[in-house]
PDB file of N, CA, C and O in Angstrom:
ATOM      1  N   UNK A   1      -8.913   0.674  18.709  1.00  0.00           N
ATOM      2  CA  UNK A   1      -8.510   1.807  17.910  1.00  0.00           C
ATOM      3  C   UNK A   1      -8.545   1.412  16.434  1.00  0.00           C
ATOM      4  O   UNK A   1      -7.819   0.526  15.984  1.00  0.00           O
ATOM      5  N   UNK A   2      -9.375   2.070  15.735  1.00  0.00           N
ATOM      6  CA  UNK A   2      -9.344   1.452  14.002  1.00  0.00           C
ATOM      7  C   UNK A   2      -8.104   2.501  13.251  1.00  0.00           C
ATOM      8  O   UNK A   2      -7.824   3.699  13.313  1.00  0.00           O
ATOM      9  N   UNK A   3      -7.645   1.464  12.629  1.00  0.00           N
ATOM     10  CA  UNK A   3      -6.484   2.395  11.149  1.00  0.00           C
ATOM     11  C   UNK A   3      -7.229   2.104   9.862  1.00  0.00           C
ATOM     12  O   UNK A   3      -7.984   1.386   9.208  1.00  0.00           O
ATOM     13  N   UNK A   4      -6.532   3.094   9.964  1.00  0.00           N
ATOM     14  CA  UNK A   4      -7.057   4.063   8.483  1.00  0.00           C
ATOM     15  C   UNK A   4      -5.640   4.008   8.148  1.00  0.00           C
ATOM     16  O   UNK A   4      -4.573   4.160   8.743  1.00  0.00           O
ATOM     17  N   UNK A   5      -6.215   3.605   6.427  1.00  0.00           N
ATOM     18  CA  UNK A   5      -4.957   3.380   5.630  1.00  0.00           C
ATOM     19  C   UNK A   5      -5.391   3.920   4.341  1.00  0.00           C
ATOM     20  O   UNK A   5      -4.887   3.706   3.239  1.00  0.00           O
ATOM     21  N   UNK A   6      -6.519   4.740   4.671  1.00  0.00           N
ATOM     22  CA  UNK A   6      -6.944   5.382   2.790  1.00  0.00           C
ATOM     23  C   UNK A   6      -5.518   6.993   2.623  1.00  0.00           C
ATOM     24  O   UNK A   6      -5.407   7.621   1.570  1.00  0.00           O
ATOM     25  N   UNK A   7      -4.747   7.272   3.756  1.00  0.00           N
ATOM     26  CA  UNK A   7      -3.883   7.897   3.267  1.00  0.00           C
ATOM     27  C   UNK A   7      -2.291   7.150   2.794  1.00  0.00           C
ATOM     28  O   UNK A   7      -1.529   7.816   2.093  1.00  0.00           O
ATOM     29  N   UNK A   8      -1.941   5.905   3.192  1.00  0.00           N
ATOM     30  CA  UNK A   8      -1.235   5.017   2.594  1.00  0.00           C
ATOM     31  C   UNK A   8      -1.408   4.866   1.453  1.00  0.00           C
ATOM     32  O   UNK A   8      -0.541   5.166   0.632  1.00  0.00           O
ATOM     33  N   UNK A   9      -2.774   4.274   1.066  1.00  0.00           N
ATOM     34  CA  UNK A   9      -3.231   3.455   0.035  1.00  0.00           C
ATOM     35  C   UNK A   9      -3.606   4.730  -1.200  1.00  0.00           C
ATOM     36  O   UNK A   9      -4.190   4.544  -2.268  1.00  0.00           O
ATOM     37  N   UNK A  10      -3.092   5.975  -0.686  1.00  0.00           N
ATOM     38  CA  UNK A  10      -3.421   7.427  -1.878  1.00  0.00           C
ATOM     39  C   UNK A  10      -2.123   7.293  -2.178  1.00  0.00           C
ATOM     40  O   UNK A  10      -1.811   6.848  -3.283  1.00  0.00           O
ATOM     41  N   UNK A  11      -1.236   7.627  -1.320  1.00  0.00           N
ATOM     42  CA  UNK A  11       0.431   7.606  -1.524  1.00  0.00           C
ATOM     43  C   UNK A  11       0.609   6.005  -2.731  1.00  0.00           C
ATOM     44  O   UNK A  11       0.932   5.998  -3.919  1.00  0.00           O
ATOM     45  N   UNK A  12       0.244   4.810  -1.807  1.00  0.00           N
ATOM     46  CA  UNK A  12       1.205   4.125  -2.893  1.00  0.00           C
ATOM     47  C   UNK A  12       0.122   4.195  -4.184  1.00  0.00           C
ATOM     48  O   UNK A  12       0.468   3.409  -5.066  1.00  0.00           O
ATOM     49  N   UNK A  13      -1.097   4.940  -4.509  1.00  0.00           N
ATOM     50  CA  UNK A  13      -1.657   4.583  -5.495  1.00  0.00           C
ATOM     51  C   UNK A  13      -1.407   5.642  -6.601  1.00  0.00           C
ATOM     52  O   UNK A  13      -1.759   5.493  -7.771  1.00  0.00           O
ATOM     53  N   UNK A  14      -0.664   6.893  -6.030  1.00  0.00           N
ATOM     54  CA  UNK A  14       0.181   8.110  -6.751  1.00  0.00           C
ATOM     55  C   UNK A  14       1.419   7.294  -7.264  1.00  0.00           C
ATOM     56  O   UNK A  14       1.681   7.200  -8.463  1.00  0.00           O
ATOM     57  N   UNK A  15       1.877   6.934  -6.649  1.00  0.00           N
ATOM     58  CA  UNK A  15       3.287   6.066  -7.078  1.00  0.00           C
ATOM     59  C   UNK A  15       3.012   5.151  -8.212  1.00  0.00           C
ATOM     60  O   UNK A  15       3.266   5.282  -9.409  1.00  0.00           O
ATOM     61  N   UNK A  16       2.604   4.474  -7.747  1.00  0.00           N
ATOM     62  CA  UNK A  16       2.520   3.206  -9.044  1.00  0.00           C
ATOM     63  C   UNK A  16       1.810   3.658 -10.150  1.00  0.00           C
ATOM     64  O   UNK A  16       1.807   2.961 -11.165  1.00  0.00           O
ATOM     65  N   UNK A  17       1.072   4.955 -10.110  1.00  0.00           N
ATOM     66  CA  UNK A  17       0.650   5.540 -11.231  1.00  0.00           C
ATOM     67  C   UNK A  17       1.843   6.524 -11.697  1.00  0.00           C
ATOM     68  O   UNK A  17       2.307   6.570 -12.836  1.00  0.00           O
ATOM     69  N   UNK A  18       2.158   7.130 -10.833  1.00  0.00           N
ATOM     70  CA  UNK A  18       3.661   7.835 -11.790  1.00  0.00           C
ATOM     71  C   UNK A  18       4.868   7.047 -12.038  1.00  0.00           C
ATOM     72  O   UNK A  18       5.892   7.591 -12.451  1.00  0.00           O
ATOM     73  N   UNK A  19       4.785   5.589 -11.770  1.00  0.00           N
ATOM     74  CA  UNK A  19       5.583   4.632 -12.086  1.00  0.00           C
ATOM     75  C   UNK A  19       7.179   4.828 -11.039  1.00  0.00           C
ATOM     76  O   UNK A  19       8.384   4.693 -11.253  1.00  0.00           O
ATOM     77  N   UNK A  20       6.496   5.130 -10.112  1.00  0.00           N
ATOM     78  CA  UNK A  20       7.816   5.606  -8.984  1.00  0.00           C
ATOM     79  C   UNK A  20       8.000   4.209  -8.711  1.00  0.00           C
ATOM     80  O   UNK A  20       9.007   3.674  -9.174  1.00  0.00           O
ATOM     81  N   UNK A  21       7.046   3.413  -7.913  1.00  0.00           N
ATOM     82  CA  UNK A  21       7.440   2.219  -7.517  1.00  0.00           C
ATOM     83  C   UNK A  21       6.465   0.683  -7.906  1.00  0.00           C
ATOM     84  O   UNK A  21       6.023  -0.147  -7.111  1.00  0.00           O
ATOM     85  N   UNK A  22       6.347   0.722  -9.603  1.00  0.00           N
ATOM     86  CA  UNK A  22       5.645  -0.520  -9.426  1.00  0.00           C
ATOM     87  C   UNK A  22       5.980  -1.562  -9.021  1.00  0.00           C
ATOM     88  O   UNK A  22       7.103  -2.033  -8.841  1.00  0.00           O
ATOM     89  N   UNK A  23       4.413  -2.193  -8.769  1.00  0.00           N
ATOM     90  CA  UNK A  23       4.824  -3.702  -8.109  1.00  0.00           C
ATOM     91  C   UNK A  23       4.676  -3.284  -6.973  1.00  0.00           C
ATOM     92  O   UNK A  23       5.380  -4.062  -6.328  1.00  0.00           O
ATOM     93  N   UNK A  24       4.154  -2.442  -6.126  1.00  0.00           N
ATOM     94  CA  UNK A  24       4.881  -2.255  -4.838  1.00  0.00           C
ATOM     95  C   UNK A  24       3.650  -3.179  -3.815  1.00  0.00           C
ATOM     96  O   UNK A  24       2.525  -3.533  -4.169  1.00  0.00           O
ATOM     97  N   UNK A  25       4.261  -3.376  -2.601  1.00  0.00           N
ATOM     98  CA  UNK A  25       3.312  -4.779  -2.102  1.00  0.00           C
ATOM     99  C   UNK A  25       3.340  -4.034  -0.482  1.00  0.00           C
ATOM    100  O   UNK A  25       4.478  -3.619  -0.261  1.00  0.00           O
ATOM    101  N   UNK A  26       2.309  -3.746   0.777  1.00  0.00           N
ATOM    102  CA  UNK A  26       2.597  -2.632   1.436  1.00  0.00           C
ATOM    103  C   UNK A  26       1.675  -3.844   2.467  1.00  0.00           C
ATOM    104  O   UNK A  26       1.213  -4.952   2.194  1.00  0.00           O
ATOM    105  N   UNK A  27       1.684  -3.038   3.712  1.00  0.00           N
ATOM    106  CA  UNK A  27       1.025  -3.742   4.725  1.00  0.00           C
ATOM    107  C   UNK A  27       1.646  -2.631   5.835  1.00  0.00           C
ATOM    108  O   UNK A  27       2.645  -1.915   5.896  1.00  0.00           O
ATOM    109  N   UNK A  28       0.247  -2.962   6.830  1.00  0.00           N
ATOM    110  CA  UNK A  28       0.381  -2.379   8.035  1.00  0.00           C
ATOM    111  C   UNK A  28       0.164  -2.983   9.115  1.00  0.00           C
ATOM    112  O   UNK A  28      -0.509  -3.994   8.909  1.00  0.00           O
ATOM    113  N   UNK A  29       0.513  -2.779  10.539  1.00  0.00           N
ATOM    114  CA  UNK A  29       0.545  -3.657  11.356  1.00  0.00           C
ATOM    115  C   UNK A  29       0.919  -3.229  12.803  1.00  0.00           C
ATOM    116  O   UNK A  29       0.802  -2.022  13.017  1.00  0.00           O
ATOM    117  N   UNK A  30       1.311  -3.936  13.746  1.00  0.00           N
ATOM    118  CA  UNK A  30       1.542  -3.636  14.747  1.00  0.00           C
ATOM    119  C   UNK A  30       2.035  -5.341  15.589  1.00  0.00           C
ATOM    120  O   UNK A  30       1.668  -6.419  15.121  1.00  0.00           O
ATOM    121  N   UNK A  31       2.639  -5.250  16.472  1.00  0.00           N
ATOM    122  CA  UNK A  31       3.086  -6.240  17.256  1.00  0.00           C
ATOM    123  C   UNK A  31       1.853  -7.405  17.722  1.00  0.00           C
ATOM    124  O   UNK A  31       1.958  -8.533  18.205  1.00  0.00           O
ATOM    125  N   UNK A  32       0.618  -6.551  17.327  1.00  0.00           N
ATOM    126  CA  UNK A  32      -0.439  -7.540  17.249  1.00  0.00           C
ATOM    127  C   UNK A  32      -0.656  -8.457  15.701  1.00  0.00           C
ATOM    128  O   UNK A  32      -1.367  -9.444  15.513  1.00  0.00           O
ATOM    129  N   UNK A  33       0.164  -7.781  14.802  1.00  0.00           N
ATOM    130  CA  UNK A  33      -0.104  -8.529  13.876  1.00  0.00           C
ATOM    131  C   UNK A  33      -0.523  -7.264  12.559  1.00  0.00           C
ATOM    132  O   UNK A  33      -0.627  -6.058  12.781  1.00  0.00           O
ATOM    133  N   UNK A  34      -0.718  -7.974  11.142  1.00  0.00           N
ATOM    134  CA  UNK A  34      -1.231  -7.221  10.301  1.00  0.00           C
ATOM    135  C   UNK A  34      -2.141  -6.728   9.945  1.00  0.00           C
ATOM    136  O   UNK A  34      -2.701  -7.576   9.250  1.00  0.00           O
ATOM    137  N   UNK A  35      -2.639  -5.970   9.953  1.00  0.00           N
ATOM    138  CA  UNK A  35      -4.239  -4.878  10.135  1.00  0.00           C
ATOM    139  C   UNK A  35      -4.483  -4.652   9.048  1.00  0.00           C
ATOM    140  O   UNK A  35      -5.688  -4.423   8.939  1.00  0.00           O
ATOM    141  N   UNK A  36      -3.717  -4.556   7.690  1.00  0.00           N
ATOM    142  CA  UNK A  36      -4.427  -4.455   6.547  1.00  0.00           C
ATOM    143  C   UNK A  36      -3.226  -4.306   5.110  1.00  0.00           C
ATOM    144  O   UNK A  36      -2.480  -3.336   4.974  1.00  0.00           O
ATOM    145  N   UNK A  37      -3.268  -5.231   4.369  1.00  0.00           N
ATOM    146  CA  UNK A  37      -2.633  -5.256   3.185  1.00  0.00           C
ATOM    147  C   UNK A  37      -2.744  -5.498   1.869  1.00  0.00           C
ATOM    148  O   UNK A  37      -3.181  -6.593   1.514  1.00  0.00           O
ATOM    149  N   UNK A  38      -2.396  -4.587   0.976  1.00  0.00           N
ATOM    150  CA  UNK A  38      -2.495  -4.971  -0.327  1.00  0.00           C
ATOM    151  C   UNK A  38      -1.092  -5.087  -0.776  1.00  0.00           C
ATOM    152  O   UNK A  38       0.014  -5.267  -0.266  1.00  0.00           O
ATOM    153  N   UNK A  39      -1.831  -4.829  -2.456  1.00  0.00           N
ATOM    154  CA  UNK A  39      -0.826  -4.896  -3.571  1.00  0.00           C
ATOM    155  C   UNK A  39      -1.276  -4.106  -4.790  1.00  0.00           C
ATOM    156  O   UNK A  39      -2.429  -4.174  -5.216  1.00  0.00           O
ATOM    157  N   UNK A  40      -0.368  -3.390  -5.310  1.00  0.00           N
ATOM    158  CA  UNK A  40      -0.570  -2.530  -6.149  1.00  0.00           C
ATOM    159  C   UNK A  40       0.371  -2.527  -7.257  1.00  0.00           C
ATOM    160  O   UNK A  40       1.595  -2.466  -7.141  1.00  0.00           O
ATOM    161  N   UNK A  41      -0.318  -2.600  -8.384  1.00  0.00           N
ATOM    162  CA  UNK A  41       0.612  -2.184  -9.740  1.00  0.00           C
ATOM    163  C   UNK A  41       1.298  -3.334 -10.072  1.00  0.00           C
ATOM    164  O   UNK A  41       2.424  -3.240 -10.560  1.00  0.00           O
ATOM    165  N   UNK A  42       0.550  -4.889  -9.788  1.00  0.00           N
ATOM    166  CA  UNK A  42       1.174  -6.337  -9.702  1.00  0.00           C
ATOM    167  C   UNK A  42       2.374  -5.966 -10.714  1.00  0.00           C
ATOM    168  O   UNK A  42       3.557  -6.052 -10.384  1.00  0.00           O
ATOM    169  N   UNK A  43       1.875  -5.486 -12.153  1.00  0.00           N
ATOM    170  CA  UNK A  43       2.671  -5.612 -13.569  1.00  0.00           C
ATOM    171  C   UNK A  43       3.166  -4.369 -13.592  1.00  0.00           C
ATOM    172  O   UNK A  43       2.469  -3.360 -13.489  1.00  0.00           O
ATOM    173  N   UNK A  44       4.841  -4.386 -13.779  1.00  0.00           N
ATOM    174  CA  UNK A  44       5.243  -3.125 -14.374  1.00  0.00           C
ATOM    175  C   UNK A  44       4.866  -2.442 -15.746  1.00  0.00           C
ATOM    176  O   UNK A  44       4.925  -3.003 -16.840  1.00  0.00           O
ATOM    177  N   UNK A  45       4.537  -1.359 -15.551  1.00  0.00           N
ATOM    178  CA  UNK A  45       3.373  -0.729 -16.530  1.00  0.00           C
ATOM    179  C   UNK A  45       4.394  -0.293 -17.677  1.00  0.00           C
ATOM    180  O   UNK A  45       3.979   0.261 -18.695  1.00  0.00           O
TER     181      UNK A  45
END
């Protein structure tokens, strides 16, 4: 089964552009482990 995380990765990329949550550091996963993670907005803007 593939994830899709381009609707995550819209959400936290609205955020850290309206300065809701910089810095914010996100990941997804499952009991198998982590399927895909970034980081966004390293520097508070």
């Amino acid at each position: 089964m593939p994830y899709r995380t381009d609707r995550i990765e819209h959400l936290l990329g609205e955020g850290v552009r309206d300065k809701v949550y910089p810095g914010a550091v996100w990941a997804v996963g499952d009991s198998g482990g982590v399927r895909a993670r970034g980081v966004t907005g390293v520097l508070d803007p």
